[in-house]
C-alpha positions as CSV (number, residue, x, y, z in Angstrom):
1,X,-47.6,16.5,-20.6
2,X,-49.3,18.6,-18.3
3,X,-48.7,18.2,-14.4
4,X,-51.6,17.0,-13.4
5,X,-51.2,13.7,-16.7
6,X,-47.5,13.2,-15.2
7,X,-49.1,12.8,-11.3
8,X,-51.5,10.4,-13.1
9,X,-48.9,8.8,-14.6
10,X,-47.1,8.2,-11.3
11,X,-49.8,7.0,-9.5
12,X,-50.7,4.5,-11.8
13,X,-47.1,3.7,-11.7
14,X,-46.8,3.4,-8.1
15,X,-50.1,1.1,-8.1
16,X,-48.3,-1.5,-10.5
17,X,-45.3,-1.7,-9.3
18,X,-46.9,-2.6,-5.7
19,X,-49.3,-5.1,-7.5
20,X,-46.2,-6.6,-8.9
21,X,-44.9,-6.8,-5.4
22,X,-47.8,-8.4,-4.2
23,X,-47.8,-11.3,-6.8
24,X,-44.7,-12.5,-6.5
25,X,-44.8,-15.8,-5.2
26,X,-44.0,-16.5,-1.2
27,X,-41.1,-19.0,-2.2
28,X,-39.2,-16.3,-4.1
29,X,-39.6,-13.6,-1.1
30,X,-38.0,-16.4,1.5
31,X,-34.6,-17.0,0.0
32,X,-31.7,-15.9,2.0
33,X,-30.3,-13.3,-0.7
34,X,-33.8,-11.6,-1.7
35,X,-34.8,-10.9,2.3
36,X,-31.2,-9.7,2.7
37,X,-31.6,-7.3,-0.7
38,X,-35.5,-6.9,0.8
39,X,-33.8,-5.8,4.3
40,X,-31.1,-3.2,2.9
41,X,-33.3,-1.1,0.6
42,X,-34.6,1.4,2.7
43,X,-31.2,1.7,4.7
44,X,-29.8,2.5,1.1
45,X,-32.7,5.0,0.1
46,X,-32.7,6.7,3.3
47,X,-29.0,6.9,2.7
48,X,-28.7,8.2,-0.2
49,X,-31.9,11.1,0.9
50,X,-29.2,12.3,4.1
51,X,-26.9,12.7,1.7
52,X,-28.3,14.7,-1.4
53,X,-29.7,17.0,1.6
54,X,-26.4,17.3,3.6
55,X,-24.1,17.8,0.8
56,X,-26.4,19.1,-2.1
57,X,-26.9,22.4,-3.5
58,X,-28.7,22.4,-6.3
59,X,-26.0,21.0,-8.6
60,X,-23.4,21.5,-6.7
61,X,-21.6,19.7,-3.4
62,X,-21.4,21.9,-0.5
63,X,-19.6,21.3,2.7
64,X,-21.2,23.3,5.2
65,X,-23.1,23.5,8.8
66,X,-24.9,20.3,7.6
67,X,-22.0,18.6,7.2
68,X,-20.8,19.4,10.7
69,X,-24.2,18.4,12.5
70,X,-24.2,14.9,10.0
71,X,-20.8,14.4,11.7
72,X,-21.4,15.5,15.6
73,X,-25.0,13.2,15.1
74,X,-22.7,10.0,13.6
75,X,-20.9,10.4,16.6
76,X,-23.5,10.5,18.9
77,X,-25.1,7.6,17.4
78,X,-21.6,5.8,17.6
79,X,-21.9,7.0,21.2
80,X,-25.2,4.9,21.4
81,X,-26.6,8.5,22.9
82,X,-30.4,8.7,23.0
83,X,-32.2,9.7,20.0
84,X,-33.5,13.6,21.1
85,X,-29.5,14.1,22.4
86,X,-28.5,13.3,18.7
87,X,-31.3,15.7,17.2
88,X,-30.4,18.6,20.0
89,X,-27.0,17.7,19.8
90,X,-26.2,17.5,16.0
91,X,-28.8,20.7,15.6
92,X,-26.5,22.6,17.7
93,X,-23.6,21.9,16.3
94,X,-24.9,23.0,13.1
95,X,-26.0,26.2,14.4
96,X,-22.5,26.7,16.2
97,X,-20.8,26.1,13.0
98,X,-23.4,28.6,11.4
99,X,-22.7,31.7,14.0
100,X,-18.8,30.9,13.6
């Protein structure tokens, strides 16, 4: 399959599986457990995308500057700092780690 059959492929994909989405009935989207599911997805996805590109190399698991500036910005969020002071802060701390 050529690149430009397996980009077809995923749109069309893409455009189903939002379709689905969009006919599932209202009654189904309201209970508890499905809104809960509904509400924790994209923490999960956006979880798992820090991670790969913190940790991973390839096909490998690296602990490096990443790691450090993952931990100093947990900690600033912890700290409930202000979002630019966890970006500047955990950015720095990479780089420091880096130079050392």
């Amino acid at each position: 399959m050529s690149l430009w059959g397996a980009v077809l492929v995923a749109g069309v994909g893409c455009y189903l599986l939002k379709l689905v989405g969009l006919s599932i009935p209202a009654r189904v989207l309201e209970r508890p457990a499905v809104s809960r599911v509904a509400d924790l997805i994209p923490v999960a996805l956006l979880t798992a995308l820090v991670a790969v590109q913190v940790v991973g190399d390839g096909r490998s698991l690296v602990a490096d500057a990443r790691l450090a500036g993952l931990g100093a910005a947990v900690v600033l969020l912890v700290l409930r700092a202000p979002f630019l002071l966890v970006v500047f802060g955990s950015a720095l701390v990479a780089a420091l780690v880096r130079l050392l």
